[in-house]
PDB file of the backbone (N, CA, C, O) and the ligand in Angstrom, with CONECT records:
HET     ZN  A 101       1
ATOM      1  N   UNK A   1       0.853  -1.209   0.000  1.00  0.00           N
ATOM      2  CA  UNK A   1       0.000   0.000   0.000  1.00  0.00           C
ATOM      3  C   UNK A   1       0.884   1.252   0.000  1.00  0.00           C
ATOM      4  O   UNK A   1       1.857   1.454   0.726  1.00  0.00           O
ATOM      5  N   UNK A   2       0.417   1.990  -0.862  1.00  0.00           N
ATOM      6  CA  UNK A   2       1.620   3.445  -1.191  1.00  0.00           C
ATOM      7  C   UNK A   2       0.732   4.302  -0.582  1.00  0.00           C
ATOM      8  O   UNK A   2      -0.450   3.995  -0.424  1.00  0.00           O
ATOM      9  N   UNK A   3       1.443   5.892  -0.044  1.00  0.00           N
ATOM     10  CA  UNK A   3       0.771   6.311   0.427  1.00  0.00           C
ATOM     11  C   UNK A   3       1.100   8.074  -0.264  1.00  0.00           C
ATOM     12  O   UNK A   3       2.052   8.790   0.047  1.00  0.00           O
ATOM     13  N   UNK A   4      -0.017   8.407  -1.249  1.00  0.00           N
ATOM     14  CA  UNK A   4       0.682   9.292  -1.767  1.00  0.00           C
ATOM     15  C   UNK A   4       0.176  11.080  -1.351  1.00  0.00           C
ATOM     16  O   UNK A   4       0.488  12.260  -1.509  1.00  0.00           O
ATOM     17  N   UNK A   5      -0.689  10.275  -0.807  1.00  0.00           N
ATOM     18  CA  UNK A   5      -1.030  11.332  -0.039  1.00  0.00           C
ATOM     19  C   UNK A   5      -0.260  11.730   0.919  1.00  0.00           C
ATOM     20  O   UNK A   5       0.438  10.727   1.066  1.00  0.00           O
ATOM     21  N   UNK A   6       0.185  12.647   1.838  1.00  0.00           N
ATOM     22  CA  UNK A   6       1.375  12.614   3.102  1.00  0.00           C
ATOM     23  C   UNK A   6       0.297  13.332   3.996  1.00  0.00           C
ATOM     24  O   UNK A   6       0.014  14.530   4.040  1.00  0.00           O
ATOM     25  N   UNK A   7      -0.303  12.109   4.802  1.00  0.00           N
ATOM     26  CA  UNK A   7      -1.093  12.849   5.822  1.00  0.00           C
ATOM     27  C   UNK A   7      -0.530  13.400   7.296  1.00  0.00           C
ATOM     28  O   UNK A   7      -1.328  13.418   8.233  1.00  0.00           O
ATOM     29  N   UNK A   8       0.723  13.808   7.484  1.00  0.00           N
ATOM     30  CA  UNK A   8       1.412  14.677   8.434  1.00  0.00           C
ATOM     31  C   UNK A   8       1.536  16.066   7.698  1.00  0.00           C
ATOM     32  O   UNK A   8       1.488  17.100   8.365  1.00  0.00           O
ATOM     33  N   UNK A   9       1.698  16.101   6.313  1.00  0.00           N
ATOM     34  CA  UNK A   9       1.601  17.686   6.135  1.00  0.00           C
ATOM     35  C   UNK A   9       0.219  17.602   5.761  1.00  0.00           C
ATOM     36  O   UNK A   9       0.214  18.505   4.925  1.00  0.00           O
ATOM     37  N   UNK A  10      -0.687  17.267   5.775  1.00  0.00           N
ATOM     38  CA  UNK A  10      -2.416  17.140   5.858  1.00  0.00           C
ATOM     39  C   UNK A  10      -2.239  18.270   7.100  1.00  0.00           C
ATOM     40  O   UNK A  10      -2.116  19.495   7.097  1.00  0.00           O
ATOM     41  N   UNK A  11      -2.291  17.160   8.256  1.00  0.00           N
ATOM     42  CA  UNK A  11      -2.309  17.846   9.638  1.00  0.00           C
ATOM     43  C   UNK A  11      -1.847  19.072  10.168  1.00  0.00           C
ATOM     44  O   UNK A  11      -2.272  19.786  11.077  1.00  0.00           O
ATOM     45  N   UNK A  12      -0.751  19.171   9.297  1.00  0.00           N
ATOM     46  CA  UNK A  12       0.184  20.415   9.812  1.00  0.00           C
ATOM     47  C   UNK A  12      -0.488  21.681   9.124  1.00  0.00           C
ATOM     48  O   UNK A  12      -0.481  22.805   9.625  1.00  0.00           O
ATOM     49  N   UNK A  13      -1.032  21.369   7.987  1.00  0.00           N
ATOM     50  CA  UNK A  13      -1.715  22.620   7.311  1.00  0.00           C
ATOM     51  C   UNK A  13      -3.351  22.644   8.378  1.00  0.00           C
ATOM     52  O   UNK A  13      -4.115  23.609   8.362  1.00  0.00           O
ATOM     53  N   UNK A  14      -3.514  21.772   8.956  1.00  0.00           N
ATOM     54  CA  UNK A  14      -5.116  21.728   9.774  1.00  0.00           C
ATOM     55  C   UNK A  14      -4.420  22.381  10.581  1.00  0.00           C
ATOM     56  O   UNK A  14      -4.759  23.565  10.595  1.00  0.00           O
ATOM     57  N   UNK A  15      -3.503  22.112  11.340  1.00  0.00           N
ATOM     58  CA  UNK A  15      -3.044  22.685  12.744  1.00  0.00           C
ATOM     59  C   UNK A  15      -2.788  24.133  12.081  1.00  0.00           C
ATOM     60  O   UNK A  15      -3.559  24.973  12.543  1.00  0.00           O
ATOM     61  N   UNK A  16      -1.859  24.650  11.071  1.00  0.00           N
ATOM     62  CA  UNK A  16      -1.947  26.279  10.896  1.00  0.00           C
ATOM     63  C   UNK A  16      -2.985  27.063  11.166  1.00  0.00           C
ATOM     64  O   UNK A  16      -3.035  28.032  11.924  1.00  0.00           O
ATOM     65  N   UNK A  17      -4.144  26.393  10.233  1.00  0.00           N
ATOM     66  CA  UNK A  17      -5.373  26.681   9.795  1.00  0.00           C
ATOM     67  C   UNK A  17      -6.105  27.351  11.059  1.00  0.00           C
ATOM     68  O   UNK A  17      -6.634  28.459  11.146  1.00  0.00           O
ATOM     69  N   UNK A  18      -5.953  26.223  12.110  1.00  0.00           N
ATOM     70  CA  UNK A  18      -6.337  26.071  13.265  1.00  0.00           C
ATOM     71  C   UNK A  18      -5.434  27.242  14.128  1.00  0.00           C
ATOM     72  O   UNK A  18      -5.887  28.366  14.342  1.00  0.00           O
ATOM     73  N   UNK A  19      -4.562  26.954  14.425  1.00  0.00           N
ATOM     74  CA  UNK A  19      -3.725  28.121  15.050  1.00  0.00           C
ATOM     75  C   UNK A  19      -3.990  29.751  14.682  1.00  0.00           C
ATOM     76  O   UNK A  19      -4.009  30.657  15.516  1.00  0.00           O
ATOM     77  N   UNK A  20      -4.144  29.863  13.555  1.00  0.00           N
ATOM     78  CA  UNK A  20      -4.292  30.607  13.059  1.00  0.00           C
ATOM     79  C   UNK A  20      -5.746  31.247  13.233  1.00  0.00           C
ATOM     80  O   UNK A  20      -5.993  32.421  12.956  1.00  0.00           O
ATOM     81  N   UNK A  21      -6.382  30.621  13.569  1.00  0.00           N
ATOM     82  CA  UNK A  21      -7.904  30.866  13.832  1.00  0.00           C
ATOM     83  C   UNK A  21      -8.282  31.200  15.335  1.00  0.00           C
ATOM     84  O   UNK A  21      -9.039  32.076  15.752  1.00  0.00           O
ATOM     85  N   UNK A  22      -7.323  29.974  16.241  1.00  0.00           N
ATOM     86  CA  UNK A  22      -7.074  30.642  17.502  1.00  0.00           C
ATOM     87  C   UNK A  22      -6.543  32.205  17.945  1.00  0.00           C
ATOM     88  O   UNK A  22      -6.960  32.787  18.946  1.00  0.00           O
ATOM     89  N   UNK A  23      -5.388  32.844  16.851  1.00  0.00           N
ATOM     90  CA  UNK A  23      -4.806  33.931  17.016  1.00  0.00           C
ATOM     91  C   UNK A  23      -5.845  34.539  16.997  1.00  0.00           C
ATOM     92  O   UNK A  23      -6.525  34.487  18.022  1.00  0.00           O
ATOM     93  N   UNK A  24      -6.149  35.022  16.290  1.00  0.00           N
ATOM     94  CA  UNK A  24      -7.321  36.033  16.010  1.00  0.00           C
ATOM     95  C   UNK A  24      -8.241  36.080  16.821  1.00  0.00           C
ATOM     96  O   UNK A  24      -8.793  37.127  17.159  1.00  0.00           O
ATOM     97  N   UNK A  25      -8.601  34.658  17.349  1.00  0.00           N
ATOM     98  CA  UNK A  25      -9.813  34.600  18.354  1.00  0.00           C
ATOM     99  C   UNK A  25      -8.656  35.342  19.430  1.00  0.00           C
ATOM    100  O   UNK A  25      -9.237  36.280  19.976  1.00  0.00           O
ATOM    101  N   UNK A  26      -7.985  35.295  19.657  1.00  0.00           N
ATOM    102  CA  UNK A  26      -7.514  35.774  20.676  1.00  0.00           C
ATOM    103  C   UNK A  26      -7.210  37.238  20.933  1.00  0.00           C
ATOM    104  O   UNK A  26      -7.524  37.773  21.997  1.00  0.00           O
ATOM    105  N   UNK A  27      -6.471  38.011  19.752  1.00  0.00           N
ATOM    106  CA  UNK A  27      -6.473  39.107  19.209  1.00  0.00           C
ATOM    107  C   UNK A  27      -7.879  39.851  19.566  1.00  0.00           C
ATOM    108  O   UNK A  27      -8.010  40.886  20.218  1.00  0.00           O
ATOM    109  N   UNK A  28      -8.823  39.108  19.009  1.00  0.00           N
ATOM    110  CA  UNK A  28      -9.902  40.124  18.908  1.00  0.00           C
ATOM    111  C   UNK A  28     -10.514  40.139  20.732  1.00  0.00           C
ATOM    112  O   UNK A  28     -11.022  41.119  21.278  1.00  0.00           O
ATOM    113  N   UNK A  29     -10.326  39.059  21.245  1.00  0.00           N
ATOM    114  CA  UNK A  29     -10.791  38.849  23.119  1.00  0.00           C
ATOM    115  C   UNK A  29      -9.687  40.364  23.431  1.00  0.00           C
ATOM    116  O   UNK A  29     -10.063  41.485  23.773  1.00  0.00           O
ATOM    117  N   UNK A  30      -8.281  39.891  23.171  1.00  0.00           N
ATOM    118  CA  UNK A  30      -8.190  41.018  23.958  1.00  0.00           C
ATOM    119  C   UNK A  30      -8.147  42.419  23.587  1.00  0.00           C
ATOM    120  O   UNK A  30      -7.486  43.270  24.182  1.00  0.00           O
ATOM    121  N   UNK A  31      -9.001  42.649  22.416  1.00  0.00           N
ATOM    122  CA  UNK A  31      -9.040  44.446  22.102  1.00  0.00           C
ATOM    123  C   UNK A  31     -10.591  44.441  22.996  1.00  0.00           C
ATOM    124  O   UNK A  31     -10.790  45.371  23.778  1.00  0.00           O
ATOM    125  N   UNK A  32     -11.493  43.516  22.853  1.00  0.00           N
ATOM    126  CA  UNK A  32     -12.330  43.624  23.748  1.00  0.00           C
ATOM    127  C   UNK A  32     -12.121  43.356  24.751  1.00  0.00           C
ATOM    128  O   UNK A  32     -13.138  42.818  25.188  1.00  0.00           O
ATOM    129  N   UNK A  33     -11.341  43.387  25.515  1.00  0.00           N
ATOM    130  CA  UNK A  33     -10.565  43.243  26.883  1.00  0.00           C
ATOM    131  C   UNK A  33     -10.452  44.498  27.354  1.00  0.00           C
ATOM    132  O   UNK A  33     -11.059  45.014  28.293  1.00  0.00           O
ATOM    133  N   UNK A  34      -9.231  45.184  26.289  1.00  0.00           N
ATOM    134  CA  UNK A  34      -9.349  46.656  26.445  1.00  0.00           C
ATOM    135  C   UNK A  34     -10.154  47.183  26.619  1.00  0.00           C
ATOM    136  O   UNK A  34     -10.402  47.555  27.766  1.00  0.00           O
ATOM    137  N   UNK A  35     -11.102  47.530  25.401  1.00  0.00           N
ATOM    138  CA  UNK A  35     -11.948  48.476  25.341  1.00  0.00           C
ATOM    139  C   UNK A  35     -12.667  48.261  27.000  1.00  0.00           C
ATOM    140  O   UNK A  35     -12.886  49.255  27.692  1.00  0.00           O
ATOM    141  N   UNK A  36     -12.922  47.128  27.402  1.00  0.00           N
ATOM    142  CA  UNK A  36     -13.594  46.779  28.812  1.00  0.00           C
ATOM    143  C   UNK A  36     -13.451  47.597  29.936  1.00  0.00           C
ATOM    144  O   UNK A  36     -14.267  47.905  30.804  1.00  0.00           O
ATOM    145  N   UNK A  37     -11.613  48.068  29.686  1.00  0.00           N
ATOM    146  CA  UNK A  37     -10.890  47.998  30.582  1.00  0.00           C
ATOM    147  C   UNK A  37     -10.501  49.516  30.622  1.00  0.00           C
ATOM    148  O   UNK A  37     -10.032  50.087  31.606  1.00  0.00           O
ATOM    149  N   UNK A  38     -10.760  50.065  29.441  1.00  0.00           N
ATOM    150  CA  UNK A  38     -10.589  51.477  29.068  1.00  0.00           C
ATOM    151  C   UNK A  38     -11.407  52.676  30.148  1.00  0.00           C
ATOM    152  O   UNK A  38     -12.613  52.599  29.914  1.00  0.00           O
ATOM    153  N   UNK A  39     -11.217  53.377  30.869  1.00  0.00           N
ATOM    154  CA  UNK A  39     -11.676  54.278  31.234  1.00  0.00           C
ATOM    155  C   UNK A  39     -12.842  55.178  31.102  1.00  0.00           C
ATOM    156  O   UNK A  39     -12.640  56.390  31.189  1.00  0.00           O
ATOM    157  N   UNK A  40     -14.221  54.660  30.873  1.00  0.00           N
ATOM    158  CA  UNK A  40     -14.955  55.641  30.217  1.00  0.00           C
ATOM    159  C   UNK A  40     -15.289  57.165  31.025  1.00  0.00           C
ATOM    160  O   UNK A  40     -15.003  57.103  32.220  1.00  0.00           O
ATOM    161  N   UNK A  41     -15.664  58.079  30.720  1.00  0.00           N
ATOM    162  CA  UNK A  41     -15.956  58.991  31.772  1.00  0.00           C
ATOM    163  C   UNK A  41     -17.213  59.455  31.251  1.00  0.00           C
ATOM    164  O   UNK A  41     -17.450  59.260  30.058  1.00  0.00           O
ATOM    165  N   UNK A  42     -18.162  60.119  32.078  1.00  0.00           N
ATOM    166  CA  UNK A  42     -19.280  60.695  31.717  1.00  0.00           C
ATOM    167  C   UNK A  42     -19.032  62.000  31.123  1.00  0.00           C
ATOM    168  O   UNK A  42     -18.121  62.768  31.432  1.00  0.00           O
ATOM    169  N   UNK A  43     -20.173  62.222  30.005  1.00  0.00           N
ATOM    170  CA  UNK A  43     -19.927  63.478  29.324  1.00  0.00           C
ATOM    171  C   UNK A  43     -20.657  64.724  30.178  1.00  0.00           C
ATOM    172  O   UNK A  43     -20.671  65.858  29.702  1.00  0.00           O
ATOM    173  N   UNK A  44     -21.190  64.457  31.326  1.00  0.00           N
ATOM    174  CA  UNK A  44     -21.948  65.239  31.790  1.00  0.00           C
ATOM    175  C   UNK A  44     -21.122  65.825  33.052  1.00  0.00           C
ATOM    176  O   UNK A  44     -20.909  67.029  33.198  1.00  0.00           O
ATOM    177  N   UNK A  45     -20.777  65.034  33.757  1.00  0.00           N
ATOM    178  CA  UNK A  45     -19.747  65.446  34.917  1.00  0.00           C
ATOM    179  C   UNK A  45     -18.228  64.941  35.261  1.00  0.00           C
ATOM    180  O   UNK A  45     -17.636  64.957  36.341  1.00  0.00           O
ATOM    181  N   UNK A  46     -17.814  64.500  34.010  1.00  0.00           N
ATOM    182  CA  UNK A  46     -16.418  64.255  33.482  1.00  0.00           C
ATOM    183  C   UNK A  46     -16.368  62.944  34.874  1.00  0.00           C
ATOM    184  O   UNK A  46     -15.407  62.183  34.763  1.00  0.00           O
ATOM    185  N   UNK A  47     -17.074  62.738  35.794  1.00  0.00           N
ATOM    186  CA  UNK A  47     -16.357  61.528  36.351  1.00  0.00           C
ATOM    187  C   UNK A  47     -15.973  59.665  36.025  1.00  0.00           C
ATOM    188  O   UNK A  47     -16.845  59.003  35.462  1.00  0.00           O
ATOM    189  N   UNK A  48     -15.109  59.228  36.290  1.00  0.00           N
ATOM    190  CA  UNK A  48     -14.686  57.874  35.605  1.00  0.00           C
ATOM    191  C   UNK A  48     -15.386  57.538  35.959  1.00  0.00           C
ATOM    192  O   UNK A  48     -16.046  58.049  36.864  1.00  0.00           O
ATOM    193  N   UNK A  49     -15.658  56.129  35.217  1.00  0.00           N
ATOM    194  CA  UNK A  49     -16.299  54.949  35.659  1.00  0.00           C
ATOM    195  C   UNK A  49     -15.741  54.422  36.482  1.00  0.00           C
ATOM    196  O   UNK A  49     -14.514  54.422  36.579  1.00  0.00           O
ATOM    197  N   UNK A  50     -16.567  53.828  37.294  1.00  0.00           N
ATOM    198  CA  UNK A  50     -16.143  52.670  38.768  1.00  0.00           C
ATOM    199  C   UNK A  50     -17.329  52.320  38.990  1.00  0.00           C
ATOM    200  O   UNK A  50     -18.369  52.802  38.541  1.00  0.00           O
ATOM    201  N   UNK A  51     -17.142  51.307  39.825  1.00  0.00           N
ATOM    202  CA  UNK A  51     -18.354  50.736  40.671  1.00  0.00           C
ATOM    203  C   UNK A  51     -19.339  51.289  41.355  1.00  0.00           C
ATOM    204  O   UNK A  51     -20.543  51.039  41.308  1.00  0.00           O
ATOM    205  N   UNK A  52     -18.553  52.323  42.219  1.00  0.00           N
ATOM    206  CA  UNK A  52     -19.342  53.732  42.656  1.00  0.00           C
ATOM    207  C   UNK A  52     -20.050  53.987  41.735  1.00  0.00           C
ATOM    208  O   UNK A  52     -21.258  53.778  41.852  1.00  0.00           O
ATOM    209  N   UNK A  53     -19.651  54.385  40.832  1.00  0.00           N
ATOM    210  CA  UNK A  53     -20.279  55.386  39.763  1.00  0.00           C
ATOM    211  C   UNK A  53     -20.614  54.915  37.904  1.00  0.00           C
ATOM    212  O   UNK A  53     -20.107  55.298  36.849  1.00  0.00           O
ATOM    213  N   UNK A  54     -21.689  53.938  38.236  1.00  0.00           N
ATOM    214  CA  UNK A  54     -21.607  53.160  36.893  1.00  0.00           C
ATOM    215  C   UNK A  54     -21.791  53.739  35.742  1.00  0.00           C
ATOM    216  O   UNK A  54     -22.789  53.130  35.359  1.00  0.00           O
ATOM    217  N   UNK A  55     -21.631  54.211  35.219  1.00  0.00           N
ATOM    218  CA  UNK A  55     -22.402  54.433  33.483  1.00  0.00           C
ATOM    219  C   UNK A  55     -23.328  54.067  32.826  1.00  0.00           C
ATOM    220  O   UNK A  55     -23.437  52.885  32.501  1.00  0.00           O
ATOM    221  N   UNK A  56     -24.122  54.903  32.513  1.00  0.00           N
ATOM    222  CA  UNK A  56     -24.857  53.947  31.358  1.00  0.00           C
ATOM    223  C   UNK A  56     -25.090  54.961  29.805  1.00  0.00           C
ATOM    224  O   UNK A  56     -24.394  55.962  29.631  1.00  0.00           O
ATOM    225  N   UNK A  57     -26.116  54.536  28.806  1.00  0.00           N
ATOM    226  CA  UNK A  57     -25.708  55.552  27.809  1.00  0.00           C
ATOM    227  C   UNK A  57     -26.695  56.763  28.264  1.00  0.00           C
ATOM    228  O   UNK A  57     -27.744  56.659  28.900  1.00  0.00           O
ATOM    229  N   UNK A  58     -26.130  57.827  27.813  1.00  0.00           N
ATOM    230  CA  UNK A  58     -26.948  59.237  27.682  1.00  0.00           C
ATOM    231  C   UNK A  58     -28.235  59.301  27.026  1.00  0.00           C
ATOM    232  O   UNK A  58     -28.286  58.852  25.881  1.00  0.00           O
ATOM    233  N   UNK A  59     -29.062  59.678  27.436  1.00  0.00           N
ATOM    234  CA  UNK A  59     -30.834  59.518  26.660  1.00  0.00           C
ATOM    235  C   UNK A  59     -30.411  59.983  25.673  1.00  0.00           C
ATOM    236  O   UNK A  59     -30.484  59.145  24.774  1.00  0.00           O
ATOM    237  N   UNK A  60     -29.688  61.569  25.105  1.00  0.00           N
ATOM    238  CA  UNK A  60     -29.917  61.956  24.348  1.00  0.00           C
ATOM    239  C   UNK A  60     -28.706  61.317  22.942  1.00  0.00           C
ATOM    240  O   UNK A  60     -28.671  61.675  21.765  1.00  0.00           O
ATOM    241  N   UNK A  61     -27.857  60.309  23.652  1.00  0.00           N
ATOM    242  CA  UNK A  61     -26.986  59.825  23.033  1.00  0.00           C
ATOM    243  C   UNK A  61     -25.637  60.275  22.453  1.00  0.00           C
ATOM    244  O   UNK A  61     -24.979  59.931  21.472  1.00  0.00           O
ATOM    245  N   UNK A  62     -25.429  61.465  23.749  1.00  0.00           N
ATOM    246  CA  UNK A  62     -24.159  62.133  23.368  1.00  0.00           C
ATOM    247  C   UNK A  62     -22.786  61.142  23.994  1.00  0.00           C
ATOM    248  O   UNK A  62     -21.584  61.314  23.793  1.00  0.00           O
ATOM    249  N   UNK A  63     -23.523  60.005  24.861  1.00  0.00           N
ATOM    250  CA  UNK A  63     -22.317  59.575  25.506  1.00  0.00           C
ATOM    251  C   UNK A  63     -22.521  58.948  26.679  1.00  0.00           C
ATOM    252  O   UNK A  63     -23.678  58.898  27.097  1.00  0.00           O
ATOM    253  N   UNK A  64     -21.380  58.305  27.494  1.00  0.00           N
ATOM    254  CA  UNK A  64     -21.762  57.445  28.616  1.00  0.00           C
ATOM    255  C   UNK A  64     -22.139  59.020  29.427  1.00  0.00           C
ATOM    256  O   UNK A  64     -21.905  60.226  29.347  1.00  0.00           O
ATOM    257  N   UNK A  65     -22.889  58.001  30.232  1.00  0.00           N
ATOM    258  CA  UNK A  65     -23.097  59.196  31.568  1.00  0.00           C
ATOM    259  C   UNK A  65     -23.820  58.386  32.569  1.00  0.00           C
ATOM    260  O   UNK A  65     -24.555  57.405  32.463  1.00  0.00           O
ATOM    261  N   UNK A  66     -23.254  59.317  33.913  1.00  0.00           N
ATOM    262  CA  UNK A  66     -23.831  58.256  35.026  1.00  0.00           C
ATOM    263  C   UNK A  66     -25.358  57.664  35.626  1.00  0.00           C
ATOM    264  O   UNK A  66     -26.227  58.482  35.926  1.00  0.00           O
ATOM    265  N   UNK A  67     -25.556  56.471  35.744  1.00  0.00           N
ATOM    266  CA  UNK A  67     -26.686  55.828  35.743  1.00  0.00           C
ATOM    267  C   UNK A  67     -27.570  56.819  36.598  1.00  0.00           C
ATOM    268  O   UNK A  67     -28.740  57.016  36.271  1.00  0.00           O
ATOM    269  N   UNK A  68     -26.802  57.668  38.091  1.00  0.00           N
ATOM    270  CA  UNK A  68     -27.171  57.645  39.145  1.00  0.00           C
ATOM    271  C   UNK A  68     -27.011  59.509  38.464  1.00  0.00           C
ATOM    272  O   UNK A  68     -26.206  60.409  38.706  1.00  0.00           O
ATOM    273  N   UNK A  69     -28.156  59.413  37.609  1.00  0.00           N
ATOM    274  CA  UNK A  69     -28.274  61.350  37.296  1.00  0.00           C
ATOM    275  C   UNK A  69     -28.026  62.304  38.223  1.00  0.00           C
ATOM    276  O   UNK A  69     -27.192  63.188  38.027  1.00  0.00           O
ATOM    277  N   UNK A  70     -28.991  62.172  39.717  1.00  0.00           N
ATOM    278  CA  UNK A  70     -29.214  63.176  40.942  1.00  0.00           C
ATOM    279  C   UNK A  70     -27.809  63.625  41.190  1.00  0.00           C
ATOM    280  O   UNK A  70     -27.494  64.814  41.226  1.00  0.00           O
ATOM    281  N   UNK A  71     -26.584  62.162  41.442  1.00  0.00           N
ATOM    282  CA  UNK A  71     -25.412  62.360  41.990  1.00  0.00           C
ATOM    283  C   UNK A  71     -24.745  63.033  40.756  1.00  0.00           C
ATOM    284  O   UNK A  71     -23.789  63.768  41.003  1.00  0.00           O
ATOM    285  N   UNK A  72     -25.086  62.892  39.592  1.00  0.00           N
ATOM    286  CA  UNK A  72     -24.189  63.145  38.872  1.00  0.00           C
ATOM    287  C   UNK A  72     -24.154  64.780  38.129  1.00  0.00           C
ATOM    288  O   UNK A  72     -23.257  65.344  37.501  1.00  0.00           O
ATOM    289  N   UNK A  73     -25.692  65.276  38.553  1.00  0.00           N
ATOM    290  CA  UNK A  73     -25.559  66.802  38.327  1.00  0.00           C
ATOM    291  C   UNK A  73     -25.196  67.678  39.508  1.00  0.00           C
ATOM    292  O   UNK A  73     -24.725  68.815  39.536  1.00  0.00           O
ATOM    293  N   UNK A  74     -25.619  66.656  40.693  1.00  0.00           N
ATOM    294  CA  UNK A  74     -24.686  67.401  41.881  1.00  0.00           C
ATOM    295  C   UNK A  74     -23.110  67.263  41.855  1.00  0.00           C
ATOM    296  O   UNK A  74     -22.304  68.156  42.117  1.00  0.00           O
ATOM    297  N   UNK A  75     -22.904  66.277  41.576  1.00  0.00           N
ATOM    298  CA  UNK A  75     -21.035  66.114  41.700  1.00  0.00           C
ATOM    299  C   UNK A  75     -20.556  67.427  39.971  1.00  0.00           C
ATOM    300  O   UNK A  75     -19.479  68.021  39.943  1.00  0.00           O
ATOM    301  N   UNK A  76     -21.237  67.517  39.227  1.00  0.00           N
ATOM    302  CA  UNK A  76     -21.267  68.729  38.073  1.00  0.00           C
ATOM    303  C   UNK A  76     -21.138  70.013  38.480  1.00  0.00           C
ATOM    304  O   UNK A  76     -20.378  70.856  38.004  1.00  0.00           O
ATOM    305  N   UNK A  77     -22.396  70.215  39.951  1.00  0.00           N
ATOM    306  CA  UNK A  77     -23.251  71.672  40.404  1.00  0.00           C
ATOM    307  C   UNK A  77     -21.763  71.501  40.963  1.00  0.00           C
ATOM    308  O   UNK A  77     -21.175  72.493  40.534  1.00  0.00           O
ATOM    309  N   UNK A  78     -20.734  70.624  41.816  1.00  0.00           N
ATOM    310  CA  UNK A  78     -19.848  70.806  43.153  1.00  0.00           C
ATOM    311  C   UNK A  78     -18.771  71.337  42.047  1.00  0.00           C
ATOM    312  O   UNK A  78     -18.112  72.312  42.408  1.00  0.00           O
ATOM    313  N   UNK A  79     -18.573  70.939  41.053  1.00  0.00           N
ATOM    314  CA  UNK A  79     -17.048  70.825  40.183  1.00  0.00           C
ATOM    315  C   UNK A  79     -17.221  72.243  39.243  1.00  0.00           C
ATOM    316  O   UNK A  79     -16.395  72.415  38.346  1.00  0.00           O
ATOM    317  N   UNK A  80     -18.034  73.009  39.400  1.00  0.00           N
ATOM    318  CA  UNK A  80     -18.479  74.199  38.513  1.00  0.00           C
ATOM    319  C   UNK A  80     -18.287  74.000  37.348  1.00  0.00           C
ATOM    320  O   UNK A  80     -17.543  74.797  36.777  1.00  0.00           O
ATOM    321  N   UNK A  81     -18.709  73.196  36.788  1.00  0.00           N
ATOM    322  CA  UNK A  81     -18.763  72.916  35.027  1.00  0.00           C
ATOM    323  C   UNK A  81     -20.692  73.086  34.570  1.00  0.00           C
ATOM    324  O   UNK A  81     -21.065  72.943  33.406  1.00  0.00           O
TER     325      UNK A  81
HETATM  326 ZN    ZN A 101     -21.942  62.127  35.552  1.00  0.00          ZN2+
END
């Protein structure tokens, strides 16, 4: 039985294929990692995001801004902006 096929470089082109498919999956996890990880701040009273102070989007859709409005036009009214 001849074997003229060479099924180790079969595999090795599956494994690139494959590797190669992993990179990217990976690549793309961690720009969405970043972006996760990125700092957003509210457009309304410039404060970061944290736990304290979550974000969510702006009604009018100019931007994140904080979930917790009351605190967040008072911490605005305190910072004179
Ligand atoms: Zn705010």
């Amino acid at each position: 039985m001849t074997q003229d096929f060479q099924p180790g470089r079969e595999m090795s082109n599956e494994v690139d294929a494959k590797t190669a498919r992993e990179r990217a999956k990976a690549i793309a996890e961690q720009r969405r990692a970043e972006r996760r990880n990125r700092k957003r701040k509210c457009v309304v009273c410039s404060v970061e995001e944290s736990d304290k102070t979550p974000l969510t989007a702006h009604p009018e859709g100019i931007g994140p801004a904080c979930k917790d409005e009351v605190t967040c036009l008072s911490r605005k009214a305190a910072s004179g902006r």
